[in-house]
Structures are given as structure tokens and as C-alpha cells.
C-alpha positions in Angstrom: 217.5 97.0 -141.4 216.7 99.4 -144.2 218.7 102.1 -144.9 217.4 105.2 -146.7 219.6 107.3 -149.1 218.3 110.7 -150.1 219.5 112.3 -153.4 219.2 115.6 -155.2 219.5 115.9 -158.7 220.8 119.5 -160.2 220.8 120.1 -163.7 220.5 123.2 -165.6 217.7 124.0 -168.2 219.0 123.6 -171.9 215.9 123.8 -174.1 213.4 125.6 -173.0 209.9 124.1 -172.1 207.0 123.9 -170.3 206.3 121.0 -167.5 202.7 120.2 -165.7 202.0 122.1 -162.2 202.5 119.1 -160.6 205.5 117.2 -162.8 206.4 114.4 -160.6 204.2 111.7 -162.7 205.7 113.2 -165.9 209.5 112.9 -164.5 208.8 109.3 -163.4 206.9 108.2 -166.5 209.9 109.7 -169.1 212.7 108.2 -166.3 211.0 104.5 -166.7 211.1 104.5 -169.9 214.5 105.7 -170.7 215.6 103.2 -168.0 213.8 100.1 -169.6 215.3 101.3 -173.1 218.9 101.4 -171.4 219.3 97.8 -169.8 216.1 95.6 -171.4 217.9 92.9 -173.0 214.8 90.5 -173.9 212.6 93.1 -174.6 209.2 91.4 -173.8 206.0 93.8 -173.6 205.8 92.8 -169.3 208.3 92.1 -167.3 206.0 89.1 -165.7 207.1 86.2 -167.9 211.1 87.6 -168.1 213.4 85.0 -166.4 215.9 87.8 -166.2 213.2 89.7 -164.0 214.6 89.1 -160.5 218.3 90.2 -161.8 217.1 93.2 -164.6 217.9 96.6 -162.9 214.8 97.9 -164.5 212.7 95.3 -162.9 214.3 95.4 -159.6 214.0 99.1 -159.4 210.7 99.8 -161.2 208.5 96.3 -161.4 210.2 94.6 -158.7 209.0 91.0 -158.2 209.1 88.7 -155.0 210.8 85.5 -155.4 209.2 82.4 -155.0 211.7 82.1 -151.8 210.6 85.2 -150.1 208.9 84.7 -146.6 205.9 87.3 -147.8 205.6 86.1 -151.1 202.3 85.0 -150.7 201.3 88.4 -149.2 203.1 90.6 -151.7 201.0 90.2 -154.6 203.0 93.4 -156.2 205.9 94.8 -154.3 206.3 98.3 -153.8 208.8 99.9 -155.5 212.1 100.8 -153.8 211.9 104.2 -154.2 209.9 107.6 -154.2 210.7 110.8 -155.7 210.8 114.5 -154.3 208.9 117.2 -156.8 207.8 120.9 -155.7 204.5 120.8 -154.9 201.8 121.8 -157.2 201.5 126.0 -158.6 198.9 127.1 -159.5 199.5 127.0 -163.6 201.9 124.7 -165.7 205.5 125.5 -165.3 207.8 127.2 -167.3 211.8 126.8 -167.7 213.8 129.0 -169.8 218.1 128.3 -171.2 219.9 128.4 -168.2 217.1 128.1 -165.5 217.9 125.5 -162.6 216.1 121.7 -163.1 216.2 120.3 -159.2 214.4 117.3 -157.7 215.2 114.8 -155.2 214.7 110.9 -154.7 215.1 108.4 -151.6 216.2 105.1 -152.5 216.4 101.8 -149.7 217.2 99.0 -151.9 220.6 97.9 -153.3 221.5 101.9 -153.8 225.3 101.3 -154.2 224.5 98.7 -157.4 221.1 100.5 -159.2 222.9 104.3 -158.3 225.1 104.2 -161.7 222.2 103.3 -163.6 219.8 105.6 -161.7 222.1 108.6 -162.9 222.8 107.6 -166.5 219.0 107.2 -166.6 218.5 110.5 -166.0 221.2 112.0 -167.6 219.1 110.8 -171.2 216.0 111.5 -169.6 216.6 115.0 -169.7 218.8 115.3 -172.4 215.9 113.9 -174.6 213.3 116.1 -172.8 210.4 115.6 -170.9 207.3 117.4 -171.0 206.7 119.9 -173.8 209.8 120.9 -175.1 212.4 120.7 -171.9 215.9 119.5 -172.2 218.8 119.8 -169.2 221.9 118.4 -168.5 222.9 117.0 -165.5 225.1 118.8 -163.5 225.5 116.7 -160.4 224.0 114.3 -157.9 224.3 114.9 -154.1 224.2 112.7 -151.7 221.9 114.2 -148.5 222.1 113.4 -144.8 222.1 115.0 -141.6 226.2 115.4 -141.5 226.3 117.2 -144.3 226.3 116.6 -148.3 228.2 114.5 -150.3 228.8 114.6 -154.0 228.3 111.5 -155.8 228.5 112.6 -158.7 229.6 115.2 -161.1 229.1 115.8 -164.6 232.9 117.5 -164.8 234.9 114.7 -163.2 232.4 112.2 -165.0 232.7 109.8 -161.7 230.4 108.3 -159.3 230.8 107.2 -155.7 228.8 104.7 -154.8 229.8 104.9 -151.1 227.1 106.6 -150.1 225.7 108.5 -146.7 222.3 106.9 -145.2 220.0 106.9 -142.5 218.5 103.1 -141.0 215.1 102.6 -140.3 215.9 102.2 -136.8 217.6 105.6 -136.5 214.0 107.1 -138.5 211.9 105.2 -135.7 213.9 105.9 -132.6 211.0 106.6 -130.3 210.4 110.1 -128.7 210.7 110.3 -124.7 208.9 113.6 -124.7 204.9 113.9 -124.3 203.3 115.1 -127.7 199.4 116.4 -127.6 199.3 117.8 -130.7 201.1 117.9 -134.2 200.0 119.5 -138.0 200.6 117.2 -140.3 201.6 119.2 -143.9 200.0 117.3 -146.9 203.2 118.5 -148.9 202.0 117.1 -152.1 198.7 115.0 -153.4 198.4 112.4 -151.0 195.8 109.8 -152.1 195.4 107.6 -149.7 192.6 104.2 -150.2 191.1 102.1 -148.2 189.2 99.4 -148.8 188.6 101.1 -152.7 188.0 104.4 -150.9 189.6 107.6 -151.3 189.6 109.3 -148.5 189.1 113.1 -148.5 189.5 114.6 -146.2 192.7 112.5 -144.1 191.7 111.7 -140.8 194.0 110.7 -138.3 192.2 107.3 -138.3 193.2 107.0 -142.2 196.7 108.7 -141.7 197.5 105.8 -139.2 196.2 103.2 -141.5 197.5 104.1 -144.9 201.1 104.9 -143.1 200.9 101.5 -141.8 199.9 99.6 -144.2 202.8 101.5 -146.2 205.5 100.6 -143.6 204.1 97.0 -143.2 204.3 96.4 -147.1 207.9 98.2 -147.0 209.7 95.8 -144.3 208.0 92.5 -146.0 209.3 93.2 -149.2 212.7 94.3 -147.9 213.3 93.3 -144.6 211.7 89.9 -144.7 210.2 90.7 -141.5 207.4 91.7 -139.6 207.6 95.8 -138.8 208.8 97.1 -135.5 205.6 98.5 -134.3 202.1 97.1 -133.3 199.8 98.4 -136.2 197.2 96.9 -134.9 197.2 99.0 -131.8 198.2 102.1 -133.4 195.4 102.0 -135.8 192.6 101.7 -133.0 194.5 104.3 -130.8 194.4 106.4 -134.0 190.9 106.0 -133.7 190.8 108.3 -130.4 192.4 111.3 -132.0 190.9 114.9 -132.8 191.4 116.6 -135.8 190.4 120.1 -134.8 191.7 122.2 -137.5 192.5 122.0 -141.1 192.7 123.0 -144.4 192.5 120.2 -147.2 191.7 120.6 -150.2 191.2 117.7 -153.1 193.3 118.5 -156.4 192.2 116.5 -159.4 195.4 115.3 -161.5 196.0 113.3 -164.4 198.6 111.6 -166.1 198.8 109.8 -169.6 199.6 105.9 -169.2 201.8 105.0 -171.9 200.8 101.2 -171.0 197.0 101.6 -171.2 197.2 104.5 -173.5 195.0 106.3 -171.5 194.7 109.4 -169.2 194.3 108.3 -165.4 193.4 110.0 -162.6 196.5 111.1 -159.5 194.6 113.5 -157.7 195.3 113.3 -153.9 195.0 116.0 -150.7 196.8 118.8 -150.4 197.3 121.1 -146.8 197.6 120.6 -143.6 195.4 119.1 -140.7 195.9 119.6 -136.7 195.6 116.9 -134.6 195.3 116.8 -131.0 195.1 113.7 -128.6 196.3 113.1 -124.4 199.8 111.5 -126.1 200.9 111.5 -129.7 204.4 110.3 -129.4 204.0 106.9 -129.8 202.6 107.5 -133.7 205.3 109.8 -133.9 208.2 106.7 -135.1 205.8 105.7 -137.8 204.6 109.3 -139.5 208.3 110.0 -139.4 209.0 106.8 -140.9 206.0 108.4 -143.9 208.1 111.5 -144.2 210.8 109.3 -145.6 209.1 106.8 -147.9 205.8 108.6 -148.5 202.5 107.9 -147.6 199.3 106.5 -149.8 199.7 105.9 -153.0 202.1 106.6 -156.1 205.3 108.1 -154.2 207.1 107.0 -157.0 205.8 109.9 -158.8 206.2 112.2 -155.7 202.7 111.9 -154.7 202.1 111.7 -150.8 205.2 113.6 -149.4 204.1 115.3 -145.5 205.7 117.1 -142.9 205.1 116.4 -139.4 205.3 119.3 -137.0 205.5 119.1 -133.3 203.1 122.1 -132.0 205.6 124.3 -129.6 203.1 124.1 -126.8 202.8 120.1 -126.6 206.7 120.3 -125.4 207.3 120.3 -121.9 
């Protein structure tokens, strides 16, 4: 079953600059790029036509393709990507970082970690040393390893090593079902979430679309990577959805853009951002799956941190 490895990158500022309020599509646009320029060997325009592009760690970790072998094949017309990243979530102005300041951010990985993790950090290592943004530079100082025994160090920029034996959490373990009786939960839009259906943004997030974009998110995830149908009856969980209050809330729409290198044009990444309360006669059993959301992100673009919630359990839905 899928295994999720959370990481946290620390570096320290070395040139000072200035990054967008909300840097996460800036940090994954300079971090493809310097990852493409690293291992590319053909170096084709699109990855599409590359026979290398089932094998290419770029392309496995980035553009990831289904092979013609896969069981969804057919249904993943473009596989999601095997990771998303963790970014503060937007101030309220563009960001500054002067010599000396701390650079943190984290990313959770659930796809061949232990062979993409050395490319992963040397990616980043030039990302920052060539900057991002206007004018930032860092170094990286080391890569940690997160999980609920603790922290491990995988990798430091004094010993120059990294372990690729690596602390993770399984699906299963992120899905273990609750026994206790939930009636109501707040569910924190940490950063933009920007979830579609059917071509429509939806604004504000319902319960009804939480359920839906979470499992259509989770579906996508175990066919591309598990080869398998998920663990829960969406089908169900979206019309129960359906049933659910929302009786407070605070969402507010924040209009983002970012510059596509590709289409050489500016493109909207706006998404929600707050929190919304939900209340229903039992909640628990969409509990597994929203927790599932606070590990791989929910809606679109979590690969540039977008979509990152929290779920809390209200104290007086506990027994």
C-alpha cells in the first residue's frame, strides 16, 4: 500500500531577496526546472515522445506517465504527480529574507522515495543556490526526515551523506477508521484550495465538494500507484456528503498567479482560504478519507502547495 514520507527542508538565506506571499508555485516551478536540467539526457521540448520517459527521474517524479501495462491506463489520462509540497500560507504582502534568515519548507513523497530522494535533494540544493524569486539564494543545510516517532536526519550538508532508509507512514495506518462518534469537525483551508468539478470552481467548499474533490483525489492516487481500486466506497461517501451542514464559516477566494514558463504566460492559482464547520448525526466515517487529504492535498496543484487542510475534531462531538 502506499507509504507517505514527509520531509522538511532547512536552509539558511544567503542572498537576500524577495519571494511572492504565497511562494509555493514559485519554489516548484524553479525546482522543475533545475531538476529537468540535472538528469535530461535527450533533451526533447515534452517528455511525451521520450522512450526514456517511464525510467527519467524527472519524468517519473514531475510528468509521470502510465505504462501501456498499467491496469488504469485507460483511465489515467495524466497521472498525478507523486508528490506535494508544504509552503506557509499566504501574508498579506510579498515576502522578504535577509543574509542569515531561515528558508524552511516541507514535501510528502509516496512513490519510489528511497531511489528519486538523492536527486530530490541535489535538485534543491542548485535551486536555491541559483535563486528563486527576486534575488534569493540559500544553502541547504539539511533534510529531515518527519514521522510520528520522532525525526530523522537524512541528510546533512556537513557530513555530505544521505540516508535513504527513510521513516513513513502507509495508507492504511492514515485510513484506520475512527470507533468514536464525530457530529462535527472545522475543516482549516490551510492554503488555496481550488477545487473543480465538472469545469467549476467552487467557492465557497461545501462539504458535498469537499467529499468529492478528496475522492476523486484519493481514487486518482491508488490507480496510479496502487493499481487498485481505493479502500472506501466513494460513491456512498459522496451522497452521504450530501446530508451534511455547513453552519459556520469563513472562506474567502484569493486570486493568485503564476508565470508558465511552458506557455509563456501568467495563469491563474487562486483557490479558498479559512475554515468551514460542519455538522452532521455521524462524521467519522469521512474522517479516513479527509485525513487521507491532509497528507496528499486536496483539489488541485498540491504540487505547488496549493490545497493543504487541517481537520479538527470539535471537543464536544467526543463522547
Amino acid at each position: 500500500m502506499l507509504r507517505f514520507v514527509r520531509l522538511r527542508f532547512e536552509a539558511e538565506v544567503t542572498g537576500e531577496g524577495t519571494l511572492p506571499r504565497f511562494f509555493g508555485p514559485t519554489l516548484r516551478g524553479a525546482l522543475g526546472l533545475t531538476f529537468r536540467k540535472m538528469v535530461c539526457v535527450t533533451h526533447l521540448d515534452d517528455c511525451s515522445p521520450c522512450i526514456l520517459r517511464f525510467q527519467c527521474p524527472y519524468a517519473r517524479f514531475f510528468e509521470p506517465f502510465a505504462p501501456p501495462d498499467h491496469p488504469f491506463s485507460k483511465r489515467l489520462v495524466q497521472m498525478p504527480r507523486p508528490f506535494v509540497l508544504q509552503v506557509p500560507p499566504p501574508s498579506n504582502s510579498p515576502v522578504s529574507f535577509q543574509v542569515g534568515d531561515a528558508f524552511v519548507f516541507g514535501m510528502t513523497v509516496w512513490h519510489q522515495v528511497e531511489n528519486l530522494l538523492p536527486y530530490i535533494i541535489v535538485a534543491v540544493q542548485r535551486t536555491l543556490a541559483n535563486g528563486i524569486g527576486k534575488g534569493l539564494r540559500a544553502s541547504l543545510v539539511r533534510v529531515v526526515a518527519e514521522s510520528s516517532e520522532g525525526e530523522k536526519e537524512v541528510f546533512s550538508a556537513k557530513e555530505g551523506i544521505i540516508l535513504t532508509s527513510l521513516p513513513s507512514v502507509s495508507a492504511e495506518e492514515v485510513l484506520a477508521f475512527p470507533t468514536e462518534k464525530v457530529s462535527q469537525l472545522i475543516v482549516h483551508f490551510v492554503t488555496p484550495t481550488r477545487i473543480d468539478l465538472s469545469g467549476k470552481l467552487q467557492n465557497p467548499v461545501t462539504f458535498s465538494a469537499l467529499v468529492k474533490g478528496a475522492n476523486e483525489r484519493g481514487r486518482a492516487l491508488f490507480w496510479a500507484y496502487e493499481g487498485t481500486e481505493p479502500p472506501w466506497d466513494g460513491k456512498a461517501l459522496v451522497e452521504a456528503a450530501g446530508k451534511v451542514e455547513m453552519t459556520d464559516s469563513q472562506q474567502v477566494w484569493l486570486d493568485l498567479r503564476r508565470f508558465s514558463r511552458r506557455q509563456q504566460e501568467e495563469l491563474k492559482v487562486g483557490g479558498v482560504v479559512g475554515w468551514a464547520k460542519f455538522e452532521g448525526e455521524d462524521l467519522s466515517p469521512f474522517l479516513p478519507l479527509l485525513r487521507l487529504m491532509e497528507w496528499v492535498h486536496v483539489g488541485k496543484l498540491g504540487t505547488m502547495g496549493l490545497g493543504q487542510i487541517a481537520v479538527e475534531i470539535c471537543d464536544d462531538s467526543l463522547p
